[in-house]
Z-matrix of the N, CA and C atoms (Angstrom, degrees):
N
C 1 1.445
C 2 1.520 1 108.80
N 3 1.267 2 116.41 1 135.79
C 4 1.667 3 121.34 2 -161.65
C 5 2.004 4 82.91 3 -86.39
N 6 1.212 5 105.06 4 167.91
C 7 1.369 6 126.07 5 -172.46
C 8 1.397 7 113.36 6 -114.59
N 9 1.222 8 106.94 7 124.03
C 10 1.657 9 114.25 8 -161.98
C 11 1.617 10 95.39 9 -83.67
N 12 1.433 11 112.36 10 119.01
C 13 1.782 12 106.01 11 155.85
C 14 1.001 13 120.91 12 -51.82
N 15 1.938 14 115.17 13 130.28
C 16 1.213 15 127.13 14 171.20
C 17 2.021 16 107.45 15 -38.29
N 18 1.235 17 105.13 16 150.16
C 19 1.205 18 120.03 17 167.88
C 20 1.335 19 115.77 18 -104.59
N 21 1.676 20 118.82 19 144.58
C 22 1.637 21 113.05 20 -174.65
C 23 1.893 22 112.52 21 -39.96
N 24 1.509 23 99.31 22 132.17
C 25 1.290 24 105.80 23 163.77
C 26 1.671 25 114.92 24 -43.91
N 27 1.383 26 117.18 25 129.78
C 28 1.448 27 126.91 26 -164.05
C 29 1.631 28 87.51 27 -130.73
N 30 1.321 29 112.07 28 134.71
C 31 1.580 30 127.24 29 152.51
C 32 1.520 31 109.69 30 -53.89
N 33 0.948 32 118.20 31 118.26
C 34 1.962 33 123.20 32 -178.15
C 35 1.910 34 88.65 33 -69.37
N 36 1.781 35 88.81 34 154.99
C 37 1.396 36 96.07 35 179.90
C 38 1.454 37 114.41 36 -99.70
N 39 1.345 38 113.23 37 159.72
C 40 0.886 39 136.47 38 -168.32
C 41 1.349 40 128.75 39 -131.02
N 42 1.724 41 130.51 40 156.91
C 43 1.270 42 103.11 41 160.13
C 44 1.568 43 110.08 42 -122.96
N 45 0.969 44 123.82 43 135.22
C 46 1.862 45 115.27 44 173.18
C 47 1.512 46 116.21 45 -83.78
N 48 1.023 47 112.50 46 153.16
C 49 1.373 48 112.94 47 -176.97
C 50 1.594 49 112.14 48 -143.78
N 51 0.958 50 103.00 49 120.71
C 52 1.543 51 110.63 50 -168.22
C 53 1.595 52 117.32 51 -112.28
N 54 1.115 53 128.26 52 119.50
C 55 1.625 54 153.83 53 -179.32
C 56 1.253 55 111.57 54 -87.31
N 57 1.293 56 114.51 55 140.06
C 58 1.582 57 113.77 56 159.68
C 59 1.532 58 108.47 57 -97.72
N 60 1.592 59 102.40 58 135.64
C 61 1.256 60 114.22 59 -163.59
C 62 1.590 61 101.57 60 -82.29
N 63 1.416 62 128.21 61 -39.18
C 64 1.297 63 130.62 62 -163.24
C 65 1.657 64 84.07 63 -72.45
N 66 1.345 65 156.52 64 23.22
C 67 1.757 66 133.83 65 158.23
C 68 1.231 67 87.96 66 -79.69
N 69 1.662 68 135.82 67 -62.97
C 70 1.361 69 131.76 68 -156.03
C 71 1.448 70 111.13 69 -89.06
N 72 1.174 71 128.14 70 -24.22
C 73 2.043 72 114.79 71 155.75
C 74 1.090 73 112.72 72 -69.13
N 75 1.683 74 125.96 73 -69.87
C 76 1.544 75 130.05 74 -170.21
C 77 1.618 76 121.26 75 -72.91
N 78 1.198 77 87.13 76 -56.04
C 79 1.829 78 98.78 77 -173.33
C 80 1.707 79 125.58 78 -59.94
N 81 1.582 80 86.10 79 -19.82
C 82 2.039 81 105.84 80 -170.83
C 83 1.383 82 115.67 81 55.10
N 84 1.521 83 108.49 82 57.61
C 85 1.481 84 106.77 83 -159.93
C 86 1.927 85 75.61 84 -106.11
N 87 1.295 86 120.36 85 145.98
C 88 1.525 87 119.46 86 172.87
C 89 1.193 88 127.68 87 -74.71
N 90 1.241 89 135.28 88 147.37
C 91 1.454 90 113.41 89 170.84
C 92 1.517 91 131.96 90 -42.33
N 93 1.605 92 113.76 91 -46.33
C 94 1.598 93 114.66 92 169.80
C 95 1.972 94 110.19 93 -36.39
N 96 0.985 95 97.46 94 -37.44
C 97 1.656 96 102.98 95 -158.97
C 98 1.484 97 94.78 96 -87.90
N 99 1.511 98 121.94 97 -20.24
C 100 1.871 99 103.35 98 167.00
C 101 1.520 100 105.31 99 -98.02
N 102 1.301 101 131.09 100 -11.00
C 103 1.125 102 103.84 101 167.04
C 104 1.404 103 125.82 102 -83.75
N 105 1.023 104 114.95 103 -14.56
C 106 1.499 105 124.94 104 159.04
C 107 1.539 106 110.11 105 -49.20
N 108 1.305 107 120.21 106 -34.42
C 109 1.262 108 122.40 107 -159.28
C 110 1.764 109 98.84 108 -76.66
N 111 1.284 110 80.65 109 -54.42
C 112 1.446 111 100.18 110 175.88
C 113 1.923 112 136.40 111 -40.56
N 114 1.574 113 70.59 112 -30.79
C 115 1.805 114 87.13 113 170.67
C 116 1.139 115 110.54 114 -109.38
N 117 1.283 116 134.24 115 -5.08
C 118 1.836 117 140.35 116 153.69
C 119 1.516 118 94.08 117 -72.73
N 120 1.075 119 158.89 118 -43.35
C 121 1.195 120 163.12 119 -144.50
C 122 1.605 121 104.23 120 -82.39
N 123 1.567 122 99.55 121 -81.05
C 124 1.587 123 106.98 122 165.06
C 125 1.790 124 144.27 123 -78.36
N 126 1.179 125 112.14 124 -2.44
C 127 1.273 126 126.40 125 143.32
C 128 1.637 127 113.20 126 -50.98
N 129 1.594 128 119.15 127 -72.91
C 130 1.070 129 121.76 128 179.18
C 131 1.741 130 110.95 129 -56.01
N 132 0.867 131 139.71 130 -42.99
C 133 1.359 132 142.33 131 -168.36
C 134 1.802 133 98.23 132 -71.94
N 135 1.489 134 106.15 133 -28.94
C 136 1.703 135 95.00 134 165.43
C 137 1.126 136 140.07 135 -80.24
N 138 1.879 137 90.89 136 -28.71
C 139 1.453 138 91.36 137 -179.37
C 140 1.903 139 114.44 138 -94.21
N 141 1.219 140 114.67 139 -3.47
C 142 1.087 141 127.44 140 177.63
C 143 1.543 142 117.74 141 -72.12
N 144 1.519 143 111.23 142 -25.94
C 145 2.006 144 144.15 143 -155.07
C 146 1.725 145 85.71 144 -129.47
N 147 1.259 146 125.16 145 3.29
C 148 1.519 147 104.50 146 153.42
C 149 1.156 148 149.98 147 -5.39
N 150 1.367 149 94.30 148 -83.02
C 151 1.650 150 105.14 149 164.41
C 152 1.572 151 146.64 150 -90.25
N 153 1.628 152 95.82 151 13.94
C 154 1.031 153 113.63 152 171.39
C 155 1.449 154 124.86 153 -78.74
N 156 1.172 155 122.50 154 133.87
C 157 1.658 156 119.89 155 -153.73
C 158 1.639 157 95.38 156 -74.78
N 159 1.263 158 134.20 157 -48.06
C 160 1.452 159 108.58 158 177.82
C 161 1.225 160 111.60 159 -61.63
N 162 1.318 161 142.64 160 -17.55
C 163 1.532 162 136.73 161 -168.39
C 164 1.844 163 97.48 162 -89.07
N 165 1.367 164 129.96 163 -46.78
C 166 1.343 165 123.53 164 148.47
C 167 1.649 166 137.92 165 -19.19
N 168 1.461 167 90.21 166 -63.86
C 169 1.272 168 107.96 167 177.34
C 170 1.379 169 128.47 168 -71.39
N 171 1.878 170 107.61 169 -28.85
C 172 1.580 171 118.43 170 138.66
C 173 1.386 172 128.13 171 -28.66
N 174 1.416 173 95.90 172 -67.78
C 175 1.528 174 83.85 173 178.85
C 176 1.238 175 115.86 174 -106.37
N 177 1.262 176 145.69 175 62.46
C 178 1.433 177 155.02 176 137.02
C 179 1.452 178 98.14 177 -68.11
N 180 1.374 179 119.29 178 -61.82
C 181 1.246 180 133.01 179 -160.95
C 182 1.535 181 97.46 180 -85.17
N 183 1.744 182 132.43 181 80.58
C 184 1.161 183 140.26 182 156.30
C 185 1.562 184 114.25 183 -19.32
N 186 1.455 185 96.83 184 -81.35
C 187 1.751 186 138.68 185 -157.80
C 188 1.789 187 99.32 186 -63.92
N 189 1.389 188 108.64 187 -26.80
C 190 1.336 189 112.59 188 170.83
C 191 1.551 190 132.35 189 -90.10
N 192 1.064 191 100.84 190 -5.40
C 193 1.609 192 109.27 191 -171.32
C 194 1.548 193 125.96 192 -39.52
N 195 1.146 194 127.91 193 143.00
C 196 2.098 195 108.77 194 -150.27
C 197 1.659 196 67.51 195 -132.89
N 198 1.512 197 118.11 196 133.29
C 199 1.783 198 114.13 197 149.50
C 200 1.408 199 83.21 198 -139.04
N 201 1.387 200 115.71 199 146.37
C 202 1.712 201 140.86 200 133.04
C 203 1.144 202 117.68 201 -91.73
N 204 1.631 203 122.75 202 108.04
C 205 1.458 204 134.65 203 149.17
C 206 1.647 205 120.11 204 -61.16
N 207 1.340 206 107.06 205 109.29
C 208 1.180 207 118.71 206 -167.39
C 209 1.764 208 113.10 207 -116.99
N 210 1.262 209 126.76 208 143.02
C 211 1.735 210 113.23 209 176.75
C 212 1.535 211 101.87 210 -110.23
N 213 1.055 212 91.88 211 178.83
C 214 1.652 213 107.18 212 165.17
C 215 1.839 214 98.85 213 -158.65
N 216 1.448 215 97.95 214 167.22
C 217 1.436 216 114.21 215 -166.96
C 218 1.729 217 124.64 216 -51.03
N 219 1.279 218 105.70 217 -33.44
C 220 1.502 219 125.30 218 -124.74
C 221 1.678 220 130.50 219 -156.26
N 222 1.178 221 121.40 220 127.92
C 223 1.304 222 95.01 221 154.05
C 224 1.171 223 142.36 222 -71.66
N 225 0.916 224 113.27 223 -3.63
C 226 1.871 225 125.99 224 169.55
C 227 1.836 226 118.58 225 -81.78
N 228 1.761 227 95.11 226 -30.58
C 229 1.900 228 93.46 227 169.05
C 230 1.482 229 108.46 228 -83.22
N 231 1.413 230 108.07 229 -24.77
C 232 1.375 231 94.91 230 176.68
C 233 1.420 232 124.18 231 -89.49
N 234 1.263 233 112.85 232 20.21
C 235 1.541 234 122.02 233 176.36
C 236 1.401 235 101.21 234 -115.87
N 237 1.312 236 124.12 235 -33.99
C 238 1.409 237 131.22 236 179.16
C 239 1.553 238 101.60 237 -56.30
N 240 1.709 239 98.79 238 -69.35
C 241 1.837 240 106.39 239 170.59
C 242 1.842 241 102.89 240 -23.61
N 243 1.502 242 125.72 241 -79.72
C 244 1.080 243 125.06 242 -139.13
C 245 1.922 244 98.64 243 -64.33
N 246 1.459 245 107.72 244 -26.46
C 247 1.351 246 99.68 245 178.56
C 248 1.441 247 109.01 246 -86.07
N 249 0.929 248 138.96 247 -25.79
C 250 1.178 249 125.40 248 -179.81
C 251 1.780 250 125.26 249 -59.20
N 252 1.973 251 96.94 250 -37.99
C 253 1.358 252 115.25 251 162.53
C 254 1.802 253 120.06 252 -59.25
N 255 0.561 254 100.95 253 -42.12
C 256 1.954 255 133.49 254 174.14
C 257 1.613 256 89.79 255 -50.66
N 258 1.205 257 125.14 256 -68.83
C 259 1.487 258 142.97 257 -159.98
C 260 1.826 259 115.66 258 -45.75
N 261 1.830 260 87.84 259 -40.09
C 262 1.267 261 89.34 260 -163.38
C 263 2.117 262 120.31 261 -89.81
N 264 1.196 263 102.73 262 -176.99
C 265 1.600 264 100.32 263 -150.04
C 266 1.595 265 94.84 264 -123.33
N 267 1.220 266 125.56 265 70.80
C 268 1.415 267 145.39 266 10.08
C 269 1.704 268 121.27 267 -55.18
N 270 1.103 269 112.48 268 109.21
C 271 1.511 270 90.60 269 171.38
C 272 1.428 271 108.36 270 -81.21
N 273 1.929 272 104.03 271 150.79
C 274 1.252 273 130.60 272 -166.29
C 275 1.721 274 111.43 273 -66.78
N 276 1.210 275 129.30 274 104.96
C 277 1.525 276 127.70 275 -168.92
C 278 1.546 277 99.40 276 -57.57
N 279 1.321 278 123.79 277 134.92
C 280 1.441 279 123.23 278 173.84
C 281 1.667 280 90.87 279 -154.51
N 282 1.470 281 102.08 280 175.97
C 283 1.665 282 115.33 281 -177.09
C 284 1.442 283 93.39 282 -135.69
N 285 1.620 284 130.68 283 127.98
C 286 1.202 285 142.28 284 148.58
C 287 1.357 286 119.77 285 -96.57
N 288 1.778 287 108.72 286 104.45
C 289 0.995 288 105.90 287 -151.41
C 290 2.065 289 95.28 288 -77.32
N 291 0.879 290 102.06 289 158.13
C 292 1.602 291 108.06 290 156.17
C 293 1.564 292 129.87 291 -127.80
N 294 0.972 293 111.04 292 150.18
C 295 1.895 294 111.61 293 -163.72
C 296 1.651 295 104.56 294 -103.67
N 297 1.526 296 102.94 295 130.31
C 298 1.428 297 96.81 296 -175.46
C 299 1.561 298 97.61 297 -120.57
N 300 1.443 299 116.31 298 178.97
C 301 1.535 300 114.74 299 -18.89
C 302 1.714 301 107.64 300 -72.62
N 303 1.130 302 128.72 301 41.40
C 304 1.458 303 122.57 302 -179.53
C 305 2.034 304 112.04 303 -84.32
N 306 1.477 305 86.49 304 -27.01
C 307 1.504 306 95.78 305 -173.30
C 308 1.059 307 111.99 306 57.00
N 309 1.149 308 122.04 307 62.48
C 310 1.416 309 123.50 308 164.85
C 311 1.438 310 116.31 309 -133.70
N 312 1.595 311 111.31 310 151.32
C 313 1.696 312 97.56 311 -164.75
C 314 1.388 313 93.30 312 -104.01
N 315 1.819 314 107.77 313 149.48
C 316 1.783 315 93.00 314 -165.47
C 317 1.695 316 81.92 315 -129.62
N 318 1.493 317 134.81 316 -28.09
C 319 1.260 318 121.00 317 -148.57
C 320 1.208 319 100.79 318 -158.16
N 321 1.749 320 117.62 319 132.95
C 322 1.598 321 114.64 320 -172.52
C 323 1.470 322 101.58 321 -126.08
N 324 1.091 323 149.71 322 118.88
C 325 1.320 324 163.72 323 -126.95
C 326 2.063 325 99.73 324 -152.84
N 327 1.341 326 98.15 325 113.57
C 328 1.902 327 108.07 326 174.79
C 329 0.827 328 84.42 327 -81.51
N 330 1.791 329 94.86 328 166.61
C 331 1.204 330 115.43 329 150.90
C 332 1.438 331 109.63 330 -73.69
N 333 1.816 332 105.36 331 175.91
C 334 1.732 333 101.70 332 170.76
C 335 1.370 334 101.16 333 -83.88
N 336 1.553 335 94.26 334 145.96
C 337 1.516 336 139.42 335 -146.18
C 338 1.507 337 102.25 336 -135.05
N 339 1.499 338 94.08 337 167.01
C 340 2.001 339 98.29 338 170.07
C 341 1.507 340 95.72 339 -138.37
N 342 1.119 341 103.17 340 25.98
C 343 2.076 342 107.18 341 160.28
C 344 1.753 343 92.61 342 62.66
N 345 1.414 344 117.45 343 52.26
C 346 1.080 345 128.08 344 173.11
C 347 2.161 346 99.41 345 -63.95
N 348 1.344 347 108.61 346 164.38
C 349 1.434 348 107.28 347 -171.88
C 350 1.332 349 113.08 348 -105.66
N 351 1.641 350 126.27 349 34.12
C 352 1.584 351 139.60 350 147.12
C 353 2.026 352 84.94 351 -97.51
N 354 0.720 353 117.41 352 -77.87
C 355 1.569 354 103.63 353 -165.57
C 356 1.538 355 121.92 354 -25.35
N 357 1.893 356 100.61 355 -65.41
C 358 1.832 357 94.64 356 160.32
C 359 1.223 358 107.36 357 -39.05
N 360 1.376 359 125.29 358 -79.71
C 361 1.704 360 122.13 359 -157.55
C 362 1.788 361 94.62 360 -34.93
N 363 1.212 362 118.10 361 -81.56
C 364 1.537 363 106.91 362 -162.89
C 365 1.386 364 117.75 363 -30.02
N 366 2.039 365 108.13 364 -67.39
C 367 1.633 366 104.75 365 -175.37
C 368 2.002 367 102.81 366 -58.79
N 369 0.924 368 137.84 367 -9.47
C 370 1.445 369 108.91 368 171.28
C 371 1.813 370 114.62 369 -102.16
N 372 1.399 371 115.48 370 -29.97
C 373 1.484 372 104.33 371 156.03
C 374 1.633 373 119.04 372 -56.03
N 375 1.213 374 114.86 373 -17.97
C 376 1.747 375 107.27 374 165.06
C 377 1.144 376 140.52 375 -119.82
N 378 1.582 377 102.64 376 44.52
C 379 1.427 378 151.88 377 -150.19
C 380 1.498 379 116.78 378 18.89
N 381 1.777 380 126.89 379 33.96
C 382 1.244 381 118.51 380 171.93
C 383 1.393 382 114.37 381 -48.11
N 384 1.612 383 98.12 382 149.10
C 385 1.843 384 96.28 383 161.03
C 386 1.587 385 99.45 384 -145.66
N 387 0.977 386 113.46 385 -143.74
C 388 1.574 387 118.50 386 -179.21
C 389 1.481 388 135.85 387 -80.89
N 390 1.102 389 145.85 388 26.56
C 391 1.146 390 142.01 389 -141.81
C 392 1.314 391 146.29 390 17.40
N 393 1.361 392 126.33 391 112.40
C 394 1.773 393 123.21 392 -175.95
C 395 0.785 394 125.67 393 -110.75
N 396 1.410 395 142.32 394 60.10
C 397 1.172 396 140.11 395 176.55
C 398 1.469 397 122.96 396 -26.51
């Protein structure tokens, strides 16, 4: 069998998922109730990014699946986040989930990504970082 040349090194995809931290300090919302959010968040962001060939190619690869749980402060960074994604030319497909009937937005979930450098710029202009439970 002839040997396929490596192809350019590619960042594996991913999806980030970003929480507002003030439900579980301020709000006393429990953890059960953000991870729920969390999986309303990215469910929809998959099935919405369907047919998009990196969101495909996500999930071909089960056993590989890459997510970073990430927070931000606020409801205001996490509205900032969704516009900033919104902004761009492609803008970045993501799902902000919102909780009804409370209407409130708790969790914004990308699509899979390869940590292209408009995505950093957004999650760090809206001060994401890593999550601390």
């Amino acid at each position: 069998m002839d040997a396929v040349a490596p192809g350019p090194t590619q960042q594996p995809l991913v999806i980030q998922i970003i929480v507002r931290k003030d439900l579980l300090d301020v709000e006393g919302w429990g953890v059960g109730p953000l991870m729920a959010q969390v999986a309303h968040a990215t469910s929809a962001v998959l099935h919405e990014t369907r047919e998009r060939p990196e969101t495909q190619t996500y999930l071909e690869d089960l056993k590989n699946m890459r997510k970073v749980v990430m927070q931000t402060a606020d409801q205001a960074s996490i509205e900032r986040l969704a516009s900033l994604l919104s902004a761009g030319d492609p803008s970045v497909p993501y799902h902000l989930w919102v909780e009804q009937p409370e209407n409130v937005p708790t969790c914004l979930a990308l699509a899979p990504n390869r940590r292209e450098s408009k995505v950093k710029k957004a999650l760090d202009k809206s001060g994401c970082r890593l999550w601390r439970g």
